[in-house]
C-alpha positions in Angstrom: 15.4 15.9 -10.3 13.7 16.4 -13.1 13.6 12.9 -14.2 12.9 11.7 -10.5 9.2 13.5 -11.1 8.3 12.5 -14.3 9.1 8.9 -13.5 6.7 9.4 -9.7 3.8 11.1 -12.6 4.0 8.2 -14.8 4.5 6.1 -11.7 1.3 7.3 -10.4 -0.9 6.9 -13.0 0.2 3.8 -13.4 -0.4 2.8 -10.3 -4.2 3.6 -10.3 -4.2 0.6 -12.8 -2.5 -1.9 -10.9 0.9 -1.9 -9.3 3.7 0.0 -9.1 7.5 -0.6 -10.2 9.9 2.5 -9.7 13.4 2.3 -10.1 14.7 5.9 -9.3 18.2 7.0 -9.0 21.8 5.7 -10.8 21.2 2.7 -12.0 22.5 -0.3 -10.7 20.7 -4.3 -10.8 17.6 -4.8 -9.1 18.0 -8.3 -9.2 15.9 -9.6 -6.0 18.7 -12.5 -5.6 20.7 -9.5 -5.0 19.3 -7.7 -1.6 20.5 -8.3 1.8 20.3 -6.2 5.4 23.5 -8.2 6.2 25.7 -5.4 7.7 25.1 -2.9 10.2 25.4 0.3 7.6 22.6 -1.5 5.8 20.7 -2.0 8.9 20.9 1.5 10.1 20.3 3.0 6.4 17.0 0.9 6.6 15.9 2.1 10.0 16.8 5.8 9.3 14.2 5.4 6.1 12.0 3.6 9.3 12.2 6.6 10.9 11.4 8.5 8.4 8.1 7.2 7.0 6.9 6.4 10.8 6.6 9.8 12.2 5.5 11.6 8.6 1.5 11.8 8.9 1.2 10.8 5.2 2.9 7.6 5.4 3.1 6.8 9.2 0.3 4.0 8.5 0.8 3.2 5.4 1.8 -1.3 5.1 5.5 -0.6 4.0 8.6 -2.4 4.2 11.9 -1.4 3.6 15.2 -3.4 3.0 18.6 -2.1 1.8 21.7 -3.1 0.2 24.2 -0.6 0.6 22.9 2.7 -0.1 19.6 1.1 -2.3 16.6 0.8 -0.5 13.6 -1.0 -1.1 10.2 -0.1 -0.8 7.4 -2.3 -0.8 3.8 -3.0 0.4 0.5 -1.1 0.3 -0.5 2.3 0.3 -4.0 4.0 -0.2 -3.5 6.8 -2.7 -0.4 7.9 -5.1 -0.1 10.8 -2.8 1.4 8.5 -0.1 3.5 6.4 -2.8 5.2 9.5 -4.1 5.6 11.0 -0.4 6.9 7.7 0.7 9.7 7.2 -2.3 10.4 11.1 -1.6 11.1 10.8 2.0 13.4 7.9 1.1 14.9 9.9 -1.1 15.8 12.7 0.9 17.0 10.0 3.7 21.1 10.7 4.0 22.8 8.0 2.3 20.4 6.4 -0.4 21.2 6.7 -3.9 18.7 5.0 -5.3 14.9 3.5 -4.7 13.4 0.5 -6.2 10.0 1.1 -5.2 7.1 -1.9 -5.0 4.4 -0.4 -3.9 0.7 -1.3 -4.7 -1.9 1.2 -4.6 -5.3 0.2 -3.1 -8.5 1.9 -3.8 
């Protein structure tokens, strides 16, 4: 857990300077040749995350998308402040059956 927040602070102050790149959980490739929503676990993992984000008042507007392969998930798109980016990878976090978040997030000013 530890690592999981030092990785969202240096995430987010990176992120006031341009982009964000966030690889959190155990490993595995992040190879974008690699990512599908071809089966229905995969479908229902990303609309669980969905769910999530929709109806939490930090990131219900934020411009996200999410896509899974197996239990990885995805996140990318625009947000407004690095509170909503760390919210956002947190929720997804705490979403039953991800193990890991490769977030792609750009934060706007």
């Amino acid at each position: 857990m530890r690592r999981v927040l030092v990785t969202l602070t240096l995430c987010a102050a990176m992120a006031n300077l341009s982009g964000c790149v966030l690889a959190v959980g155990n490993g595995g490739d992040d190879d974008s040749s690699s990512w599908s929503s071809s089966d229905a676990r995969d479908s229902n993992l990303a609309h669980d995350v969905r769910a999530r984000l929709n109806v939490d008042p930090a990131t219900q507007y934020a411009d996200l998308s999410v896509s899974t392969d197996h239990d990885r998930v995805r996140l990318s798109g625009t947000v407004h402040s690095t509170d909503v980016l760390e919210k956002a990878v947190q929720l997804t976090l705490d979403t039953p059956g991800v193990r890991s978040v490769s977030c792609r997030i750009m934060v706007t000013h």
